[in-house]
PyMOL commands that place a pseudoatom at each C-alpha (Angstrom):
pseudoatom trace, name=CA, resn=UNK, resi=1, chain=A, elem=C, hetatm=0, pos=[5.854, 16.328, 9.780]
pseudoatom trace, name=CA, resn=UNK, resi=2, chain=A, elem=C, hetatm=0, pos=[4.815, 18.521, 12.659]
pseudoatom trace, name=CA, resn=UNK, resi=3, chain=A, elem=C, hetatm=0, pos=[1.735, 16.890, 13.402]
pseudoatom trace, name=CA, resn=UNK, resi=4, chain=A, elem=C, hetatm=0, pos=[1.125, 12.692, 14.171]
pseudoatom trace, name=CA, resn=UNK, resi=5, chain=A, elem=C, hetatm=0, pos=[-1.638, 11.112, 11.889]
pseudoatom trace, name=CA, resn=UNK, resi=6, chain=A, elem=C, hetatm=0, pos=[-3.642, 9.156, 13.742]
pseudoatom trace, name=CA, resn=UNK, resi=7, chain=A, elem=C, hetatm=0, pos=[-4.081, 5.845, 12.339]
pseudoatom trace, name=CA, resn=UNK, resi=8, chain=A, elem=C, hetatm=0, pos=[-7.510, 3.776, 12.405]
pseudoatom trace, name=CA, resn=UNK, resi=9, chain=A, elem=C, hetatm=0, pos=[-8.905, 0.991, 10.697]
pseudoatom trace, name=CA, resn=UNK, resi=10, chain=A, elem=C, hetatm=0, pos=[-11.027, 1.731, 7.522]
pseudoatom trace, name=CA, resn=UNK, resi=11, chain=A, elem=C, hetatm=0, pos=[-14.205, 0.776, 6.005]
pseudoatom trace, name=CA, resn=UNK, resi=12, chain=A, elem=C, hetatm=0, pos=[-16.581, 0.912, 2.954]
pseudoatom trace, name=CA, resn=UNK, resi=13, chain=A, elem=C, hetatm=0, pos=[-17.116, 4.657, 3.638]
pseudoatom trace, name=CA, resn=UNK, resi=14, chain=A, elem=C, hetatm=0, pos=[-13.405, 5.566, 3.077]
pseudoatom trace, name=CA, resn=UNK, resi=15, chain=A, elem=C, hetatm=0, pos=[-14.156, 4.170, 0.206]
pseudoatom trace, name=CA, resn=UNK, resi=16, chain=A, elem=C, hetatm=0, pos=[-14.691, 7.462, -2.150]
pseudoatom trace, name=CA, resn=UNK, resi=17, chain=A, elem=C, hetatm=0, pos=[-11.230, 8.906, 0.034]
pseudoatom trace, name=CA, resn=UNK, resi=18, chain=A, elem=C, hetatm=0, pos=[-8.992, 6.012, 0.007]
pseudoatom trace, name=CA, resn=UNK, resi=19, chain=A, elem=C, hetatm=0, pos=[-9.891, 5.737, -4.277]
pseudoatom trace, name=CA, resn=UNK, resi=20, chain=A, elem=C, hetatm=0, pos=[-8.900, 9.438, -4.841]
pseudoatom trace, name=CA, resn=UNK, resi=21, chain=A, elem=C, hetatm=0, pos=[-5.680, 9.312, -2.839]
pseudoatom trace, name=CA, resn=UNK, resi=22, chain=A, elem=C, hetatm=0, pos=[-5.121, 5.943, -4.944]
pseudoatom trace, name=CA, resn=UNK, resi=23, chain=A, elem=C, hetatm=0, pos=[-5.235, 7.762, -8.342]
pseudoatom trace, name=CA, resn=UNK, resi=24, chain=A, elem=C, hetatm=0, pos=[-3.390, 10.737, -6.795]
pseudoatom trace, name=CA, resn=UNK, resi=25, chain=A, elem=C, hetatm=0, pos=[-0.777, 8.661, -5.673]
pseudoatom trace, name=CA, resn=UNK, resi=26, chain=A, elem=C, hetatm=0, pos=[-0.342, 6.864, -8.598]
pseudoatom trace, name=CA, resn=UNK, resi=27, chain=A, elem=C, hetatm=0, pos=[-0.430, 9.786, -10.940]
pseudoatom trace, name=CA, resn=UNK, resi=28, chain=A, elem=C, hetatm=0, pos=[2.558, 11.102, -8.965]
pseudoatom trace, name=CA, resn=UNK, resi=29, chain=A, elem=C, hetatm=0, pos=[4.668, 8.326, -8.229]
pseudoatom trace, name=CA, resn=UNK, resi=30, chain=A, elem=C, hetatm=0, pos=[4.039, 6.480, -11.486]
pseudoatom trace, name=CA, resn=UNK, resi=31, chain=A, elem=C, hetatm=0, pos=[4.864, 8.872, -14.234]
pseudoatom trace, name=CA, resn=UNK, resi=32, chain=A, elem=C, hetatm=0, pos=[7.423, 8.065, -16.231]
pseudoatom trace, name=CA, resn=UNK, resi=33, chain=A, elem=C, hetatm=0, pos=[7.760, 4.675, -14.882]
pseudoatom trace, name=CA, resn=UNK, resi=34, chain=A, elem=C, hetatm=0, pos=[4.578, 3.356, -16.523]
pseudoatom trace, name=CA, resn=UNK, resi=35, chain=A, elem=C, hetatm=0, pos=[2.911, 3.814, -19.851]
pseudoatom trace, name=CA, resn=UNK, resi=36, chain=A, elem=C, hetatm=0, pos=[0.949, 7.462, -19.579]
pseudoatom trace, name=CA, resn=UNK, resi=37, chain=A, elem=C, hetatm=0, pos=[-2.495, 5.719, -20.854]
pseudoatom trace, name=CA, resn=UNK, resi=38, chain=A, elem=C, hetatm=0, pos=[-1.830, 3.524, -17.598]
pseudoatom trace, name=CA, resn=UNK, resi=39, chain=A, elem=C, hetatm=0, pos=[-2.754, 6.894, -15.740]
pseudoatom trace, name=CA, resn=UNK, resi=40, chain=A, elem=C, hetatm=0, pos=[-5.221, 8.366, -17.471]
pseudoatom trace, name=CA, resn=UNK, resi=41, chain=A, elem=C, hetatm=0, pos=[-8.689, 9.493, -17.950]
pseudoatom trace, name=CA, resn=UNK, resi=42, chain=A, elem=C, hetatm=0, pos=[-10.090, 6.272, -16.535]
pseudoatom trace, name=CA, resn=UNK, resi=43, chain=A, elem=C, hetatm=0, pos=[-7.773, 5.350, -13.900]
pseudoatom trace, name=CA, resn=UNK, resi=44, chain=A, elem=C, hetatm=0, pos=[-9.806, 7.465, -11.019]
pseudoatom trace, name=CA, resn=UNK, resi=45, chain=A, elem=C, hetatm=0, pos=[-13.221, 5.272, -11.661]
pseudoatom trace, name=CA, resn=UNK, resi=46, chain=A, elem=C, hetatm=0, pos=[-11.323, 1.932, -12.220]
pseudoatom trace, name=CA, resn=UNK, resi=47, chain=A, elem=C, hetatm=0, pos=[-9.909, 3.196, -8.203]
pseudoatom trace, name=CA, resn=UNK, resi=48, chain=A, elem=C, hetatm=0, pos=[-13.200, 3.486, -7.281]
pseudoatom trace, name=CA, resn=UNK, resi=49, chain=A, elem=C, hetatm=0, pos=[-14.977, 0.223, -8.451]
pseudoatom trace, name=CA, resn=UNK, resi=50, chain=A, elem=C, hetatm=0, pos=[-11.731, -1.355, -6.964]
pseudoatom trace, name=CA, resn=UNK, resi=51, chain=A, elem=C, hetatm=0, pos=[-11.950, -0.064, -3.865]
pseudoatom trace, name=CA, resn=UNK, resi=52, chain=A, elem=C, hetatm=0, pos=[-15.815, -0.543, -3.180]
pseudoatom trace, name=CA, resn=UNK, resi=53, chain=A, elem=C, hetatm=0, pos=[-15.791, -4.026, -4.333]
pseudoatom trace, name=CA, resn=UNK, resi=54, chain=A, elem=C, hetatm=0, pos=[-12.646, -4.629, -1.942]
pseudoatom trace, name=CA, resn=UNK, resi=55, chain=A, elem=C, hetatm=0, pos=[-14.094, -2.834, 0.797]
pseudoatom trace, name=CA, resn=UNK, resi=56, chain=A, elem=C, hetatm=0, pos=[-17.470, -4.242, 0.609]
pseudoatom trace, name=CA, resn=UNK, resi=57, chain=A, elem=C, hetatm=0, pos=[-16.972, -7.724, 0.480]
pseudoatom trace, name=CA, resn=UNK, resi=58, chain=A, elem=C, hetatm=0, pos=[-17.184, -10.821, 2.544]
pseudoatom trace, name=CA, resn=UNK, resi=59, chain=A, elem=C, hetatm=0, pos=[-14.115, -12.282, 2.785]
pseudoatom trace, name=CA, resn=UNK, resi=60, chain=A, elem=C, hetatm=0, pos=[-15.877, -15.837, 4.688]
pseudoatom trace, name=CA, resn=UNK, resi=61, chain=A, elem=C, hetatm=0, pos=[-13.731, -15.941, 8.162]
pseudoatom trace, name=CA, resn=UNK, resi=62, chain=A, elem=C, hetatm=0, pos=[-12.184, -12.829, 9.818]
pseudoatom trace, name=CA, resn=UNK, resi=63, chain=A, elem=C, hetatm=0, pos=[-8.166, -14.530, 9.257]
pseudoatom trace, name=CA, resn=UNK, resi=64, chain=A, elem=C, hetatm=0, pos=[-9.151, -14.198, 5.499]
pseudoatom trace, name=CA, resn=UNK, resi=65, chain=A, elem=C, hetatm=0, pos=[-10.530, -10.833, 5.110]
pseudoatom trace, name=CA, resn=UNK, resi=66, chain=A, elem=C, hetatm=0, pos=[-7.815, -8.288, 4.453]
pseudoatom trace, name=CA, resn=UNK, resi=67, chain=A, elem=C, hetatm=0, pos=[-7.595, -4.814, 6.801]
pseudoatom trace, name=CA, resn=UNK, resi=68, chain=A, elem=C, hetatm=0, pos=[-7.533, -1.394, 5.272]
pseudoatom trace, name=CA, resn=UNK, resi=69, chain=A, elem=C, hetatm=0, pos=[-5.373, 1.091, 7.728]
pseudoatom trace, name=CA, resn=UNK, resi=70, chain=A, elem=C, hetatm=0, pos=[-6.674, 4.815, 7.115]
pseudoatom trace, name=CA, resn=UNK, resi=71, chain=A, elem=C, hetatm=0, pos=[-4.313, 7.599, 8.322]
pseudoatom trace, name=CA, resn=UNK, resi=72, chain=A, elem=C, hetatm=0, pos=[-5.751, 10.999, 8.745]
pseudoatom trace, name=CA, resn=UNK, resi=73, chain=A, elem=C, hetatm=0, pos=[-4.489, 14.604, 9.794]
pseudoatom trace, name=CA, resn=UNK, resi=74, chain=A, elem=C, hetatm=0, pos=[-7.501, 16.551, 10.688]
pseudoatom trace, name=CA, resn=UNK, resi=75, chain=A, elem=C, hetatm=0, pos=[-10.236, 13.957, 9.931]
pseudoatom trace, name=CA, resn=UNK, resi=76, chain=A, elem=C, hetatm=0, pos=[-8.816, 14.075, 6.094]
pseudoatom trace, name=CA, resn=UNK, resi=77, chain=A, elem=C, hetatm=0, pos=[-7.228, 11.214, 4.858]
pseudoatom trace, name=CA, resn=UNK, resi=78, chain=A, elem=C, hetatm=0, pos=[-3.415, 11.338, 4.137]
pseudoatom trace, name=CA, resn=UNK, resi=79, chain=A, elem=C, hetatm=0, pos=[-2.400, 7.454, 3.823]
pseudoatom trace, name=CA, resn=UNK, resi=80, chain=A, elem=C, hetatm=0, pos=[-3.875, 4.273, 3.500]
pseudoatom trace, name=CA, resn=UNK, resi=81, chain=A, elem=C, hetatm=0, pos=[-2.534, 0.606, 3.479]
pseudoatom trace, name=CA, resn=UNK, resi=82, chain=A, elem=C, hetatm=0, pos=[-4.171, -2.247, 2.777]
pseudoatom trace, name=CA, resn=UNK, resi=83, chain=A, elem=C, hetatm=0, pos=[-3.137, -5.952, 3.986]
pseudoatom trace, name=CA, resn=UNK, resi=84, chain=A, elem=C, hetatm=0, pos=[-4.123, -9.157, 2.286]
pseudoatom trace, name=CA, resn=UNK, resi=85, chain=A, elem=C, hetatm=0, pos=[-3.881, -12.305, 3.985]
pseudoatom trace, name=CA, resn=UNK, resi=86, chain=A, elem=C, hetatm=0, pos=[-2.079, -14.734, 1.713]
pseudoatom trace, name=CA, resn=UNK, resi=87, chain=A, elem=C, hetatm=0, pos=[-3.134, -18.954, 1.470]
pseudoatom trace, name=CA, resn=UNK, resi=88, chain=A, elem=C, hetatm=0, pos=[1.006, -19.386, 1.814]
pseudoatom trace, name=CA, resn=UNK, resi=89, chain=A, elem=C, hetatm=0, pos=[0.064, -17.562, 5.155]
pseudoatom trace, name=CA, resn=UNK, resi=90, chain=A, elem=C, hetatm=0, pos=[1.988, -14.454, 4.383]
pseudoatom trace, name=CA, resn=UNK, resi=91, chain=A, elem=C, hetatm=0, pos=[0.302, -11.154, 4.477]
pseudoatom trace, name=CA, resn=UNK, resi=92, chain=A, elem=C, hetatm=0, pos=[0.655, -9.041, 1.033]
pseudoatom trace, name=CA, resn=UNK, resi=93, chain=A, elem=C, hetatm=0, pos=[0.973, -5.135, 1.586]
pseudoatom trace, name=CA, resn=UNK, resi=94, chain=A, elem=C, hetatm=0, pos=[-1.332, -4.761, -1.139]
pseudoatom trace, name=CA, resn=UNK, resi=95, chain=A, elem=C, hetatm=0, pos=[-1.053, -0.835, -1.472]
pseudoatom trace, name=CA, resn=UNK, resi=96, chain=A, elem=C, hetatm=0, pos=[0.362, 1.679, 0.930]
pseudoatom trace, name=CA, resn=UNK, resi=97, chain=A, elem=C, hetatm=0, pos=[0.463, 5.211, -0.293]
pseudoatom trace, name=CA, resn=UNK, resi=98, chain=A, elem=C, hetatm=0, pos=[0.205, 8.705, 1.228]
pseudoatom trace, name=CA, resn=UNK, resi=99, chain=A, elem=C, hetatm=0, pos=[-0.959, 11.954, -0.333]
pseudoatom trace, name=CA, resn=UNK, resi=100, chain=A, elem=C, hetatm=0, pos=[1.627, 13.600, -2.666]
pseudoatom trace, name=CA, resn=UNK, resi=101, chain=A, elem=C, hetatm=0, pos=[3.064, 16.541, -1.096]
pseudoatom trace, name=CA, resn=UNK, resi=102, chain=A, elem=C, hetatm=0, pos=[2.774, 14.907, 2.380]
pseudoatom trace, name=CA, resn=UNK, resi=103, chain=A, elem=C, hetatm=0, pos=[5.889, 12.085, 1.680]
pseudoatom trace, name=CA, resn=UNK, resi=104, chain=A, elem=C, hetatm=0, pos=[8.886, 11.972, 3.394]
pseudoatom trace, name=CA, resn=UNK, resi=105, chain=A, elem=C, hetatm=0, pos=[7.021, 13.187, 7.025]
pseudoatom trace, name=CA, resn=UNK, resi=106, chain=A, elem=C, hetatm=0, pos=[6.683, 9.947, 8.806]
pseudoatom trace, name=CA, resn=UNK, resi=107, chain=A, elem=C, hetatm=0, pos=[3.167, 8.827, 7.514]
pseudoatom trace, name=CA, resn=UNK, resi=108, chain=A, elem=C, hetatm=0, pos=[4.531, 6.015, 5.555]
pseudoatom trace, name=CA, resn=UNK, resi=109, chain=A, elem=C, hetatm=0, pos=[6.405, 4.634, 8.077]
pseudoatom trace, name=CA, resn=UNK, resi=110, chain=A, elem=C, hetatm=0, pos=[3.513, 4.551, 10.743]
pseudoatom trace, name=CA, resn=UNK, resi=111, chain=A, elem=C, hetatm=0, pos=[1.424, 2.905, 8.109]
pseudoatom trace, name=CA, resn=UNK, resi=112, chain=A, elem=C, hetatm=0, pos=[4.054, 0.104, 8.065]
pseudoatom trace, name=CA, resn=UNK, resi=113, chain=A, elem=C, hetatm=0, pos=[4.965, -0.281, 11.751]
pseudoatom trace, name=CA, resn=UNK, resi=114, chain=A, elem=C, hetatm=0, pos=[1.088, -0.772, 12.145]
pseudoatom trace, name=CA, resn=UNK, resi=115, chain=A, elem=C, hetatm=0, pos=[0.749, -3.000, 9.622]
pseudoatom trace, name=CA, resn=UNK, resi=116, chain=A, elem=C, hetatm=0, pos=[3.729, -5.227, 11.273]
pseudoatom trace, name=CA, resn=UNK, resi=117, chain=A, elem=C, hetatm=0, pos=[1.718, -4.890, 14.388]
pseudoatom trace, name=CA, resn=UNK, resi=118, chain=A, elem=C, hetatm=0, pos=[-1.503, -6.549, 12.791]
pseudoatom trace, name=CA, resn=UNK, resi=119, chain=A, elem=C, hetatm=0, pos=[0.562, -9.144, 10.999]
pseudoatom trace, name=CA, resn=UNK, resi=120, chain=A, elem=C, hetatm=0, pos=[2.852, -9.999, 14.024]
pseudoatom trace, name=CA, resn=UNK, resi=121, chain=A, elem=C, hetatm=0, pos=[3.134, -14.466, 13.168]
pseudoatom trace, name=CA, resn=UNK, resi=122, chain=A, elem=C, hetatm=0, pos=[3.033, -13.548, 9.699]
pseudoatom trace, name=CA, resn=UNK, resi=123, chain=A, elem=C, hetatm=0, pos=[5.443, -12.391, 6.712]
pseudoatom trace, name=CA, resn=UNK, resi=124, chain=A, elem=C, hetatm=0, pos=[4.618, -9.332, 5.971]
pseudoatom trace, name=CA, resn=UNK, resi=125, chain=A, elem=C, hetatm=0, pos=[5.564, -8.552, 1.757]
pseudoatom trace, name=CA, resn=UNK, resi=126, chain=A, elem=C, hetatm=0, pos=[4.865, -6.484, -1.219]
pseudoatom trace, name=CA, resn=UNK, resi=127, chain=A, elem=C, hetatm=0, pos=[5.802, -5.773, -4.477]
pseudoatom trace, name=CA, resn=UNK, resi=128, chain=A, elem=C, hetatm=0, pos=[6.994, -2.534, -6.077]
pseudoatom trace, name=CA, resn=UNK, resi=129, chain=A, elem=C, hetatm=0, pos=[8.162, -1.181, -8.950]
pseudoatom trace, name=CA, resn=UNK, resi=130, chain=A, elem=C, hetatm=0, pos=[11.667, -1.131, -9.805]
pseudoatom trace, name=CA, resn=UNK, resi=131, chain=A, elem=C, hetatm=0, pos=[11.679, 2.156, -11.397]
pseudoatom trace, name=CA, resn=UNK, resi=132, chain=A, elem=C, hetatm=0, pos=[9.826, 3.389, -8.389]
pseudoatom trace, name=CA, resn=UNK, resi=133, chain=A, elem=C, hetatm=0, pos=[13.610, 4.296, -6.275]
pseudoatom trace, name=CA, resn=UNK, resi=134, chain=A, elem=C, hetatm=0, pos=[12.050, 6.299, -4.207]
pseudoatom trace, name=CA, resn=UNK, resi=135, chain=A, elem=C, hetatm=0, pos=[9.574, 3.802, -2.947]
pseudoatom trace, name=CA, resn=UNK, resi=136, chain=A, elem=C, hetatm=0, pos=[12.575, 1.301, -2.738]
pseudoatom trace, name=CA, resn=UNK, resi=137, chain=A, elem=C, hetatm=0, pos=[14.763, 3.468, -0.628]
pseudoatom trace, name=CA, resn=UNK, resi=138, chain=A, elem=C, hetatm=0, pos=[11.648, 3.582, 1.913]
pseudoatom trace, name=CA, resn=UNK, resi=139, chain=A, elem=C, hetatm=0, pos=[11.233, -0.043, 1.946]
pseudoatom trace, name=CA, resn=UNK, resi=140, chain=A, elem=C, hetatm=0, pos=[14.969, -0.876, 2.186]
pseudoatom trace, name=CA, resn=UNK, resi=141, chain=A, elem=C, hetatm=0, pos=[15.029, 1.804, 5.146]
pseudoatom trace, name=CA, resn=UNK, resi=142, chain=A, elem=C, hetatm=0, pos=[12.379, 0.459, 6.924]
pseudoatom trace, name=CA, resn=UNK, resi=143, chain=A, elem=C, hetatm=0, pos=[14.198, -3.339, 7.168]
pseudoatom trace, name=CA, resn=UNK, resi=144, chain=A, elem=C, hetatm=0, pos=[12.447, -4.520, 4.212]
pseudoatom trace, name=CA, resn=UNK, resi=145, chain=A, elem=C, hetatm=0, pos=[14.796, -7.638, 2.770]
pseudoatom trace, name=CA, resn=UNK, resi=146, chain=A, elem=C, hetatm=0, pos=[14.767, -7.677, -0.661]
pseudoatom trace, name=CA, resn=UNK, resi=147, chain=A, elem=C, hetatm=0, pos=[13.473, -11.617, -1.511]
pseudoatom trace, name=CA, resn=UNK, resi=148, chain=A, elem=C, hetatm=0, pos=[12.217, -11.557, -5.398]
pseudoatom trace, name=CA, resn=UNK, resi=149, chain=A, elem=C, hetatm=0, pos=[12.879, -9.875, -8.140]
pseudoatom trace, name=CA, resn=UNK, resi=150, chain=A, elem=C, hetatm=0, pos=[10.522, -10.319, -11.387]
pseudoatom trace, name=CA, resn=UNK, resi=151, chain=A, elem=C, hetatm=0, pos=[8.115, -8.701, -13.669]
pseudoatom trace, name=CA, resn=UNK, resi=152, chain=A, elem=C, hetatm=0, pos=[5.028, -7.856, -12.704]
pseudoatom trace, name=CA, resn=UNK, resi=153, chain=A, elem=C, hetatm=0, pos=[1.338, -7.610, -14.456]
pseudoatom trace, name=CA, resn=UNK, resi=154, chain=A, elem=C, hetatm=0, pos=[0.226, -3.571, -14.058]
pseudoatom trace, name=CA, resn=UNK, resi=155, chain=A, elem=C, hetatm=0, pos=[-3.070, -2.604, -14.612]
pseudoatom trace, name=CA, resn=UNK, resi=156, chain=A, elem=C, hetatm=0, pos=[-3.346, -2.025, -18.399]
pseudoatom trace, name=CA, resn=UNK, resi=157, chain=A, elem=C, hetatm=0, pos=[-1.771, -5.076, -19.588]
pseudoatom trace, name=CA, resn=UNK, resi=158, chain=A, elem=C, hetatm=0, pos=[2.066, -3.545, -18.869]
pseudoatom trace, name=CA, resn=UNK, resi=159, chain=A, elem=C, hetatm=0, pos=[4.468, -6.036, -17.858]
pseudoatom trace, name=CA, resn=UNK, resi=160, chain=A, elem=C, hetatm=0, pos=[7.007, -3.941, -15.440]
pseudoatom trace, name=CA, resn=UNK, resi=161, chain=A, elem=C, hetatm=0, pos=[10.060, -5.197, -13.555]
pseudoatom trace, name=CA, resn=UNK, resi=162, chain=A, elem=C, hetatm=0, pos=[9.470, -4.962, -9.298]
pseudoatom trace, name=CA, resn=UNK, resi=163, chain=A, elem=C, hetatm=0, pos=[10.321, -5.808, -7.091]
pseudoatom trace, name=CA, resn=UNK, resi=164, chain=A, elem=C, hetatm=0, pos=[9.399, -8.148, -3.786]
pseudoatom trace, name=CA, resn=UNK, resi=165, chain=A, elem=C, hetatm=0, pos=[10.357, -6.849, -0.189]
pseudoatom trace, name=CA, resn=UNK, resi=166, chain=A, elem=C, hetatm=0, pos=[9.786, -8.918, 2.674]
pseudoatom trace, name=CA, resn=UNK, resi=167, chain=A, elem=C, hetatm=0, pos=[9.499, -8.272, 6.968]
pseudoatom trace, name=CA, resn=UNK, resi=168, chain=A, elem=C, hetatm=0, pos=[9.985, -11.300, 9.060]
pseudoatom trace, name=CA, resn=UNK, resi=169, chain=A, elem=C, hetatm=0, pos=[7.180, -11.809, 11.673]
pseudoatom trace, name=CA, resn=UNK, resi=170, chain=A, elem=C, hetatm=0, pos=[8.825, -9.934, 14.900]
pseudoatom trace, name=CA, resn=UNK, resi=171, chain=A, elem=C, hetatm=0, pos=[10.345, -7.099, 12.745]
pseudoatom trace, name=CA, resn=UNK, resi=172, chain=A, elem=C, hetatm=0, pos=[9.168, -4.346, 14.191]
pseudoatom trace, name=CA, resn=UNK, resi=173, chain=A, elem=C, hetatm=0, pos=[12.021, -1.931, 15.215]
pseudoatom trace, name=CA, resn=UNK, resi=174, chain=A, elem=C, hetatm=0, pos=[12.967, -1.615, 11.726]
pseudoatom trace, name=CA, resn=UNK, resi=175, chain=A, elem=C, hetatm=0, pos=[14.961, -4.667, 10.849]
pseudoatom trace, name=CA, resn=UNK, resi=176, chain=A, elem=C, hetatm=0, pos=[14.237, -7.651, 9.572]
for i in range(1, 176): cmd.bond("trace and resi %d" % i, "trace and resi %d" % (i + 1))
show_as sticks, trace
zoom trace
């Protein structure tokens, strides 16, 4: 990527941007690793009541409510992650995804070395898809440590193996 997205912290009014990317994303990286009805017609609205309910509401105390990172390239958005805090007091990479076509440039990885920086006392985790290689090769690049393997509930009712990939708290060069 010739150009650095410039990473800020989102709100309820990327809501309508953050849900499209989400379906995009999905569509892209998903197919043929989930059921196609998992995808479909439906899947763009179901983003969008997710994402306004998430991004609307009140999480209580400010170590409970979980941070949506927006990256943009020209004021459009490009990548998004969103970090949960956990009661086990890790912190869940909930989703992180960047607009097809734009993977593979760097925006995924800036998205995760920011997310380390606003989880820096906590382990930072997620869960993906085990049929989702490319997505694994990223994680295990970035110093993500493999610590679970199981299946997991996808939207739909589809019970997929993932995967769970874990970043100590101070692992922010890449390793864990």
């Amino acid at each position: 990527m010739n150009r650095q997205a410039v990473i800020r912290v989102g709100g309820a009014a990327d809501t309508e941007a953050v849900a499209a990317l989400h379906s995009e994303s999905w569509r892209t990286a998903y197919a043929g690793i989930v059921p196609p009805e998992a995808l479909g017609d439906g899947l763009a609205e179901e983003r969008r009541d997710i994402w306004a309910i998430r991004l609307t509401a009140d999480y209580g105390t400010p170590e409970n409510t979980p941070l949506l990172l927006v990256a943009e390239l020209d004021g459009e958005t490009v990548g998004f992650v969103y970090l949960v805090p956990q009661p086990d007091g890790r912190v869940l990479v909930d989703s992180l995804h960047v607009r097809p076509g734009l993977t593979g440039g760097g925006i995924g990885r800036a998205l995760l070395d920011e997310a380390l920086v606003h989880a820096p006392h906590a382990p930072l985790y997620l869960e993906v898809l085990a049929g989702n290689t490319r997505a694994v090769a990223f994680y295990e690049r970035a110093g993500g440590v493999r610590t679970d393997e199981r299946e997991g509930w996808f939207p739909g009712g589809h019970l997929l193996p993932e995967y769970e990939y874990t970043w100590a708290p101070g692992a922010r060069d890449g390793s864990a």
